[in-house]
N, C-alpha and C positions, 0 to 999 in steps of 0.2 A: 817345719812344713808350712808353705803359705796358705793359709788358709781364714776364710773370714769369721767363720763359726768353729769354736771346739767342739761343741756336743749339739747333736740334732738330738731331741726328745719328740718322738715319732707316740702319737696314745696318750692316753689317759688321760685327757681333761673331763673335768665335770664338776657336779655341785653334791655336797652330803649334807643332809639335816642330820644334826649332833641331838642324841636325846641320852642325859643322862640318868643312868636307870639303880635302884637300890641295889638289884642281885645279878648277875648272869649263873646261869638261867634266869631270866625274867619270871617269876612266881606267877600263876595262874591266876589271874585276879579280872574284874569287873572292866577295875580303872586304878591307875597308880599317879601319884601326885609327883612331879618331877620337877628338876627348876627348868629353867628359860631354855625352850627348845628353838635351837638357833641351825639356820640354814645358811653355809658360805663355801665359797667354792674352794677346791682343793680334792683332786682324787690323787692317783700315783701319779699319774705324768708330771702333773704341776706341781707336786712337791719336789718331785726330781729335777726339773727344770728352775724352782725356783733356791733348790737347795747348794745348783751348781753355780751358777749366778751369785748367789751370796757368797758362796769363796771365789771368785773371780775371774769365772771360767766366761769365755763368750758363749752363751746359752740361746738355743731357737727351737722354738715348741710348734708343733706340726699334728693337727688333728681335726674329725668332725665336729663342730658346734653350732647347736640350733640357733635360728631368728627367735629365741624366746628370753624369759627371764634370765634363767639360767647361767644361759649362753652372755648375759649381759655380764651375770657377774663373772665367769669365765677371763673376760674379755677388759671387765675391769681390775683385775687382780694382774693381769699382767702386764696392764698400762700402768697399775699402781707402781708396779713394783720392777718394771723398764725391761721385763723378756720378751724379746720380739714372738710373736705368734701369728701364722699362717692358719687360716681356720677354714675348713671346706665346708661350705652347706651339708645341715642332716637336718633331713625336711622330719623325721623323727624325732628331732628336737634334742636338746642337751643331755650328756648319760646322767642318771642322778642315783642317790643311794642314800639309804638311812643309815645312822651309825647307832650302838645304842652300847653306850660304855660306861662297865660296871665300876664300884668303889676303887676297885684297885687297878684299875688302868685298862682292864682285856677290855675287845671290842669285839663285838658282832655283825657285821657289814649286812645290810638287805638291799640286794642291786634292782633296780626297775630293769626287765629284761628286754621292754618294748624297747628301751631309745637304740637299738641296736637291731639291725636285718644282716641278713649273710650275704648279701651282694654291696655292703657298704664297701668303697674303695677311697683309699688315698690317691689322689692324681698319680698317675705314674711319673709324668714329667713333670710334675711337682716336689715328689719324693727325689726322680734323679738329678734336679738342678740343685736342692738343698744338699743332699748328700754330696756332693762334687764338691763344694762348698763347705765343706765340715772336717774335722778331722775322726770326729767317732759319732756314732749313731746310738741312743740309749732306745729299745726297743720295747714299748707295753704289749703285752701280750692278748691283744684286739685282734677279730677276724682282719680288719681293715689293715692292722701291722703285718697281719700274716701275710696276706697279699702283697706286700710291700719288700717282705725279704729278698725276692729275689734282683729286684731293682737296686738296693740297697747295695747286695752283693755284687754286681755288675761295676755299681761305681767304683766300685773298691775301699770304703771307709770300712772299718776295724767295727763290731757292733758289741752291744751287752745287750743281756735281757734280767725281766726278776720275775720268778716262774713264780713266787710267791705261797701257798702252803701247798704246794705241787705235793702228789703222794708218788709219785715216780712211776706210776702206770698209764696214768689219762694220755691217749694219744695226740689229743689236743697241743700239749706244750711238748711234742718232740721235735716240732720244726723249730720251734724259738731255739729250745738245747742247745740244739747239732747246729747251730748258723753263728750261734754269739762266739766271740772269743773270750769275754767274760760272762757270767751265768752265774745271776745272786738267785738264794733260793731261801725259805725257812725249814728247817729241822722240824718245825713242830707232827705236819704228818707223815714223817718218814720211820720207820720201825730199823734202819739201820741206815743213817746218813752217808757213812764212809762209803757202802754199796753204790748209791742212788751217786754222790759224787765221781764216783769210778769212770761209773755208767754213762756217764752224760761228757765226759772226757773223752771214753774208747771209744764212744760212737760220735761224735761232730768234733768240732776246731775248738772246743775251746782251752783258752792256754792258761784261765785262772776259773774254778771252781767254787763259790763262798756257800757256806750253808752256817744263816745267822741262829742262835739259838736262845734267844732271848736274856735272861739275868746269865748265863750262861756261858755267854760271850758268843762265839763263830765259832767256824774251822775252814779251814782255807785249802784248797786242793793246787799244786804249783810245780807241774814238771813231775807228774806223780808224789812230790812229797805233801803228805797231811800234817796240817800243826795247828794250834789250836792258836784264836786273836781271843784275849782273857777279855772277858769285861771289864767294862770302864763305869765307875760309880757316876751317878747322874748330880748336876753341880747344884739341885734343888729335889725338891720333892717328887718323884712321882704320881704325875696326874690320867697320863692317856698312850696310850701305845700307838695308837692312830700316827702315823709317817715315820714313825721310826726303821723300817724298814727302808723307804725310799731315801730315808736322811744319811743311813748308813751307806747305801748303794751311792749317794752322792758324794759323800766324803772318800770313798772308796776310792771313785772313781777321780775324783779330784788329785788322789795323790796318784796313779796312776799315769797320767796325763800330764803330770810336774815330774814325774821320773822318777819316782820315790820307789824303793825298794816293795817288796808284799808285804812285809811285816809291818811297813811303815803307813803301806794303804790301810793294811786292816786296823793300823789304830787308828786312823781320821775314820774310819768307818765306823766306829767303836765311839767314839764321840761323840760325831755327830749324832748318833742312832740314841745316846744316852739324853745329849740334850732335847732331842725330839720328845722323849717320853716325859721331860716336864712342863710338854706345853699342852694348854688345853684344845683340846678337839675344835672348837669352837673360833681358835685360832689356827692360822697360816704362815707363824713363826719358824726362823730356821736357822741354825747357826752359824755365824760370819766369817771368813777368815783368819781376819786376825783373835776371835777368839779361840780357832781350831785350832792355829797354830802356838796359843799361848796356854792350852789345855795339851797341847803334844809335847811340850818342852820339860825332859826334866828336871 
């Protein structure tokens, strides 16, 4: 397919302050002494976009970001790091979030819900000249992406989404669902995954299912059949769980897009997602190609 972009990464930029904390639950206290609370940019979009990038995909990141700090470092991170980004003014300023991640890697996300209004939009003929231009669309699940579906769909580019700890009832993420062809999700608030996976099949298009489950590995849904992607031990210590999610969805996605069989997606997904969890929060680390492809080889 001629095309000048592989993956439009539509959402999720922003900035998180990393605060690492003794316990989750945070113990009820005065004040707690912490080390070096550090602020740097990277929410899901950008990890996605710069995860795809790193294994070799042509990557282009499409979102709101303020005229402020923030937005600076937004904007430096992916001049740093060479993905092109198309940024719309948000006169609300960049999205931000605190992260506050405990000894053993869980995180806690606290979203600022100001930098966000409900009439925020993607240019439509911004969206439709990038998308023409692409051969898949990775979709964050933002009012401003939602709006954006239908455009998307008009072009005709193939999309994913990552519903993220979706518990399978909020009405909110059924348009994301029913619109992607691929739909990454977590297991963790799901009281029966296999259901929630079914569900999200019989009702939209899509034609791969993931529900990651953390030490646990995935499960993959493909033409109605279920199978399980085993976890992949991480090549260092676990430090932070923070983008392991969108790392997996990037690897995933990567072998997808190179024509790799499912089982072969869900182990780059499986990797990627592993190594993600030995990097610190604090970091925008991701891992490369050629070492995905020399952690797949047996």
């Amino acid at each position: 397919m001629n095309s000048e972009i592989d993956v439009l990464v539509l959402g999720g930029a922003g900035v998180d302050t990393i605060v690492y904390v003794p316990a989750l639950p945070l113990p009820c206290a005065d004040s707690h002494m912490v080390p070096a609370i550090e602020t740097r940019a990277g929410q899901t979009g950008d990890f996605v976009a710069l995860g795809l990038h790193a294994l070799g995909l042509r990557t282009h990141h499409l979102d709101l970001v303020g005229a402020d700090h923030a937005g600076d470092l937004v904007r430096a991170l992916h001049h740093d790091r060479g993905v092109p980004l198309t940024e719309v003014p948000q006169p609300a300023g960049t999205k931000r979030a605190v992260n506050l991640v405990g000894p053993d890697g869980r995180r806690l996300s606290l979203y600022d819900s100001t930098r966000a209004r409900d009439d925020d939009r993607l240019p439509p003929e911004t969206v439709r000249d990038l998308a023409s231009r692409s051969r898949h669309a990775h979709v964050s699940i933002t009012r401003p992406c939602a709006h954006a579906l239908p455009v998307l769909r008009e072009a005709g580019v193939t999309l994913s989404t990552d519903l993220h700890n979706w518990d399978g009832t909020q009405a909110y993420h059924e348009a994301f669902a029913q619109e992607a062809d691929v739909v990454f999700l977590s297991a963790a608030e799901l009281t029966d995954p296999e259901r929630t996976m079914r569900r999200i099949a019989e009702r939209g298009r899509a034609e791969v299912v993931v529900a990651t489950a953390g030490a646990e590995g995935a499960y993959q849904l493909v033409d109605g059949e279920l199978t399980r992607i085993p976890a992949v031990a991480p090549p260092a210590p676990v430090v932070d769980s923070n983008g392991a999610g969108d790392a997996f969805a990037a690897g995933y996605l990567f072998g997808r897009l190179t024509g790799e069989p499912p089982e072969r997606c869900g182990l780059f997904g499986a990797i990627a997602g592993a190594y993600a969890c030995t990097v610190p929060a604090t970091r925008a680390d991701v891992i490369g190609r050629a070492e995905l492809l020399r952690a797949a080889t047996p």
